[in-house]
C-alpha atoms as one frame of an Amber mdcrd trajectory, in Angstrom:
protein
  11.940   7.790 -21.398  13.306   6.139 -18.438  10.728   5.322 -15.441  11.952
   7.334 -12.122  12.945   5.178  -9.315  10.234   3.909  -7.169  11.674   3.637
  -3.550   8.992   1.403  -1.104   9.604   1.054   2.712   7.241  -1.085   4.124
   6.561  -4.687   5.670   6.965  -7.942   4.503   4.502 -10.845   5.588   4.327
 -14.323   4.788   0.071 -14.430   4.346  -1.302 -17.689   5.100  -5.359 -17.678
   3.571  -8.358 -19.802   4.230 -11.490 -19.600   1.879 -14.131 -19.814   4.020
 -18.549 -19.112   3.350 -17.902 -16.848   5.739 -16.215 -14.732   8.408 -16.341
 -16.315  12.174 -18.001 -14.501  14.828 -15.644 -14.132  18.262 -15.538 -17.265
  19.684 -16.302 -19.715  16.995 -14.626 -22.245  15.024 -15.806 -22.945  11.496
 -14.599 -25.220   8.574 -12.908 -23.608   5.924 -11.720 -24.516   2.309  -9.002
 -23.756   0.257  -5.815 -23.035   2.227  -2.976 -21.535   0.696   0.517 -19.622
   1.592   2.170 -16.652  -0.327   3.717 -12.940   0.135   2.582 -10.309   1.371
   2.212  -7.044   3.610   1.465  -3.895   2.027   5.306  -2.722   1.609   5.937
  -5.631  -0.375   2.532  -5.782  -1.978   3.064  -2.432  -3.422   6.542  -2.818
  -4.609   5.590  -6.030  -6.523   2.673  -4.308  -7.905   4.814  -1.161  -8.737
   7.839  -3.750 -10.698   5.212  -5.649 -12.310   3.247  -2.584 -13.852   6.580
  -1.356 -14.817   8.389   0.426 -12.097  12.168   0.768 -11.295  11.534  -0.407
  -7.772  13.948  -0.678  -4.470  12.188  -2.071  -1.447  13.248  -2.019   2.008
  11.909  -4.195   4.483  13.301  -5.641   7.881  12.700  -9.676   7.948  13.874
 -12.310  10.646  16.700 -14.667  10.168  14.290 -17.186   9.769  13.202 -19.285
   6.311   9.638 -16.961   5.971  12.379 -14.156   6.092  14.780 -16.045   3.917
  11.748 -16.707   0.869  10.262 -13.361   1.177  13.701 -11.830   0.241  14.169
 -14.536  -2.628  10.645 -14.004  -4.135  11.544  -9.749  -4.069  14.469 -10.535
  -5.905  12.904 -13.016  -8.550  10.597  -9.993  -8.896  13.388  -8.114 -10.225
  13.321  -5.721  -7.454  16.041  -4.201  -6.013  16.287  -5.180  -1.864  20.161
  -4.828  -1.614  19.512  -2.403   1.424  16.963  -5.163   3.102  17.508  -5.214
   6.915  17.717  -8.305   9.427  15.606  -8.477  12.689  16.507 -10.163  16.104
  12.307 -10.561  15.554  10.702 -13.503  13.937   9.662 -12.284   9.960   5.970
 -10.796   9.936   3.159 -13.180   9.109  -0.630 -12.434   8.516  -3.506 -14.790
   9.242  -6.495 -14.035   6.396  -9.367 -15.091   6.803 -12.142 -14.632   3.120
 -15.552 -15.443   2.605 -17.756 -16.221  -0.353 -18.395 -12.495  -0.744 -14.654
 -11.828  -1.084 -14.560  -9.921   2.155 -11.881 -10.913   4.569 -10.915 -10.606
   7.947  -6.768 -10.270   8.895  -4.820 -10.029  11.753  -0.891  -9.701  11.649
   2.090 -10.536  13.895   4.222  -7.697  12.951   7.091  -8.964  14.162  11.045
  -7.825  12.497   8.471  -5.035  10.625   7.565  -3.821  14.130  11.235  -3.447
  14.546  12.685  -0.609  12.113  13.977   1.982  14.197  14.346   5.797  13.054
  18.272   4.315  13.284  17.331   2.255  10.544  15.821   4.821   8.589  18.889
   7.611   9.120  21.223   4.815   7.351  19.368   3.998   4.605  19.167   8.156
   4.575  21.294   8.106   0.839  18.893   5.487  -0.450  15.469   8.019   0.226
  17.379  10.736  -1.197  18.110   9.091  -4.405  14.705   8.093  -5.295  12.168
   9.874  -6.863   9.008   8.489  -5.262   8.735   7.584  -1.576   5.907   5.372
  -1.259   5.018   3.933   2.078   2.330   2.503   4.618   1.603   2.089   8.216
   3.294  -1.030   9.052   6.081  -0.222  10.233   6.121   2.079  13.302   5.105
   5.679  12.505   8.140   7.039  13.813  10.265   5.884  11.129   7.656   6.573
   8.396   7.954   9.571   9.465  11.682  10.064   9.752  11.618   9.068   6.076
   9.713  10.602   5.024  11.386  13.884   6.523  14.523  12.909   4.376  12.606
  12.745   1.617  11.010  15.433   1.630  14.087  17.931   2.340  16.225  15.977
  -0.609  12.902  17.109  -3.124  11.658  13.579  -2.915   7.865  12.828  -3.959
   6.467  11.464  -0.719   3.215   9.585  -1.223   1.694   7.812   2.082  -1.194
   5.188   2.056  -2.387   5.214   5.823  -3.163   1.631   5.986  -3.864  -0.064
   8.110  -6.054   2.468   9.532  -4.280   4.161  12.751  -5.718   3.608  15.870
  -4.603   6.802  16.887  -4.333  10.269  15.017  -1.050  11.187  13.032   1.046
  13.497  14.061   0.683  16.373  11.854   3.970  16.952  11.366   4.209  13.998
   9.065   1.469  15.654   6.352   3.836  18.825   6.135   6.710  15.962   4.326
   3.835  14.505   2.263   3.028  15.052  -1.527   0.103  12.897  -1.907  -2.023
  10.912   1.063  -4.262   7.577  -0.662  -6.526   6.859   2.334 -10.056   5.066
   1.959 -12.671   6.176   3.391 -12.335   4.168   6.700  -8.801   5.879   7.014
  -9.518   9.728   5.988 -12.680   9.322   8.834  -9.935   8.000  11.704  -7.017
  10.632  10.455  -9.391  13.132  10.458 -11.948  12.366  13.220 -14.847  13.487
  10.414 -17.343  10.484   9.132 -16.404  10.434   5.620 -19.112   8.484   4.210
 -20.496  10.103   1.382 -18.525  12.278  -1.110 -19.348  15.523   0.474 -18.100
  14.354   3.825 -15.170  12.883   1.987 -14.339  16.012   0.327 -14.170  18.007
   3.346 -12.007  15.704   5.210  -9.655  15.504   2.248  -9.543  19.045   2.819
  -7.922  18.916   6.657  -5.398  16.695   4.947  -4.746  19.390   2.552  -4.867
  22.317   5.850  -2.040  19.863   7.544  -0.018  20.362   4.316  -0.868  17.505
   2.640  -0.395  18.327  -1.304  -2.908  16.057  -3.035  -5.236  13.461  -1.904
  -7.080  10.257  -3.219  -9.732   8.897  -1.604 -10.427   5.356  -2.414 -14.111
   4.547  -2.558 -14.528   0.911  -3.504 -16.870   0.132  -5.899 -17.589   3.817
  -6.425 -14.485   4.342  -7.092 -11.661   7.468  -6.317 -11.886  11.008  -4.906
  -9.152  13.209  -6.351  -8.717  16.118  -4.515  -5.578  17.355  -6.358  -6.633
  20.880  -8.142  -9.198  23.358  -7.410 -11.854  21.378  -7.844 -12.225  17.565
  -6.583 -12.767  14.717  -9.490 -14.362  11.368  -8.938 -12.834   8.736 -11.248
 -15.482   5.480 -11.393 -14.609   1.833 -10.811 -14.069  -0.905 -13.255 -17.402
  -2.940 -13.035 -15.939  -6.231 -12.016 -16.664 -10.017 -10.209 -14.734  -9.469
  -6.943 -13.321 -12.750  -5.326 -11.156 -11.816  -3.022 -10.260  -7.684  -2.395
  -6.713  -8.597  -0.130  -4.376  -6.346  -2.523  -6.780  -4.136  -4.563  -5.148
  -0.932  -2.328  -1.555  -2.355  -2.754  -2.393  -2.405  -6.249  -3.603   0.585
  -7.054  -0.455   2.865  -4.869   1.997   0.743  -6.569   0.038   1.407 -10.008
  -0.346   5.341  -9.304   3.498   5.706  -8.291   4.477   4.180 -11.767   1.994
   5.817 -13.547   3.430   9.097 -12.074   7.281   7.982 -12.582   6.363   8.377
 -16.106   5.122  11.616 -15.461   1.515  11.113 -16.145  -0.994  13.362 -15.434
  -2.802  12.570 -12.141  -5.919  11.841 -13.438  -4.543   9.573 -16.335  -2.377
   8.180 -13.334  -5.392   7.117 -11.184  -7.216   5.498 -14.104  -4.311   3.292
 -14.814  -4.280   2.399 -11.481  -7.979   1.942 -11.154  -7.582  -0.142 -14.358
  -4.863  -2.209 -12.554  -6.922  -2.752  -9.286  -9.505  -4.043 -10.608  -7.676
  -6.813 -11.933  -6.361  -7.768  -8.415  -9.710  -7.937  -7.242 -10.711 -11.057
  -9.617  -8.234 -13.288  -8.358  -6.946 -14.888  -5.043  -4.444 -13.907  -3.018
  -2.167 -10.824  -2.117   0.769 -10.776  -4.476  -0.105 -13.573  -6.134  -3.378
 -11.486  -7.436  -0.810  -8.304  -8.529  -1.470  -7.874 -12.537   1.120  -7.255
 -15.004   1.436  -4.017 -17.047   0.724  -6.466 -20.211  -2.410  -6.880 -18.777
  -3.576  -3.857 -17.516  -2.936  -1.883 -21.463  -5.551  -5.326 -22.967  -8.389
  -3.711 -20.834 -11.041  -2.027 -23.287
């Protein structure tokens, strides 16, 4: 059977990384190691995640006219995804400063830049594009206006919508944008600022999955780390362990696992078969430097025992 067509709308960043033993504090300047360069932002992170683990992908971004814009577009494209509907900014391209320590924890700040500047303008003529996807997947960085434009089109032209709320808002949503939305992937950081209810056990999480749901949310997965998912998709919540793993660096383990559950449901997978695969796939990500560069392949993912 042939996948269903992923459609992403999201940033692109060119990540620049520093291993370091560990995280400044404000104010201080510390050696670091290893430096490298490589793609990024969580649109882009998800679509190459979603093409490598077997997805029909289309990804639309907004870049700069500059070279980061320029090799972003060309790396999409050696990908093998689809960014013929790729917009052009008067902004510089996005770029994100990581920071990760000898615990694999990291610390990242991004100048948004051309992502900051899709306009719902953007979104209504690209409108044909949403509607002839199956799967809507998107994040939050790109201004919430447009997500939520989109994700309005999608919705009326019978389009799966899923949203992963990162990075977490600093604000609340409008809830207007859950009633468009098939499936919400927050962690637990996220569902606690959507929600305004400390979702730090699995009881907690449960309930705040469940004003989601109230706001018309259909489904939602709560990411839990090590522990694990939160699948609040039936009657009765499922928790779906992690993959006991050495984590090096967790930039991309998120990215991973939406692009991997989008696939998994292109092919029409159950969701609790889906969210294994994409646990499966995550952990992967999380044993390896990097943002793309750490993405698995679907070759990889079916070898795991």
């Amino acid at each position: 059977m042939k996948p269903k067509k992923i459609l992403v709308i999201g940033s692109s960043n060119t990540d620049m990384t520093v291993k370091a033993d560990r995280l400044p504090a404000p104010g201080e300047t510390i050696l670091g190691g290893t430096f490298s360069m490589g793609h990024g932002g969580k649109g882009a992170n998800q679509a190459i995640a979603a093409k490598r683990l077997g997805g029909d992908v289309s990804f639309i971004c907004k870049v700069g006219k500059d070279s980061f814009g320029e090799m972003s577009l060309k790396k999409y494209r050696e990908e093998g995804i689809d960014v013929s509907a790729a917009m052009y900014s008067e902004c510089p391209s996005g770029v994100a400063l990581i920071t990760v320590d000898a615990g694999a924890e990291n610390s990242i700040v991004v100048a948004s830049g051309a992502n900051g500047d899709i306009t719902v303008e953007d979104i209504r003529g690209i409108a044909p594009v949403i509607a002839s996807s199956s799967i809507l997947l998107m994040q939050l960085e790109i201004p919430v206006e447009a997500v939520i434009e989109a994700a309005k089109i999608a919705h009326e032209a019978g389009v799966y919508v899923v949203l992963n709320p990162a990075p977490a808002p600093a604000k609340a949503l409008p809830e207007e944008l859950f009633k468009y939305v098939s499936l919400v992937i927050p962690n637990e950081t996220e569902i606690s600022l959507l929600t305004g209810t400390e979702a730090d056990s699995e009881e907690t999480a449960v309930q705040a999955a469940g004003m989601l749901k109230a706001a018309g949310a259909k489904s939602v997965i709560v990411t839990l780390g090590s522990r694990g998912s939160l699948v609040c998709d039936g009657a009765e919540p499922v928790v779906i362990p992690a993959r006991k793993v050495e984590a090096v660096d967790t930039t991309a383990a998120g990215d991973t696992f939406c692009g991997a559950l989008c696939v998994a449901l292109a092919e029409e997978k159950p969701m609790m078969e889906a969210v294994k695969f994409a646990t499966r796939a995550s952990s992967l990500t999380v044993t390896r430097m990097g943002a793309a560069d750490s993405i698995p392949f679907r070759t990889e993912v079916e070898n795991i025992n």
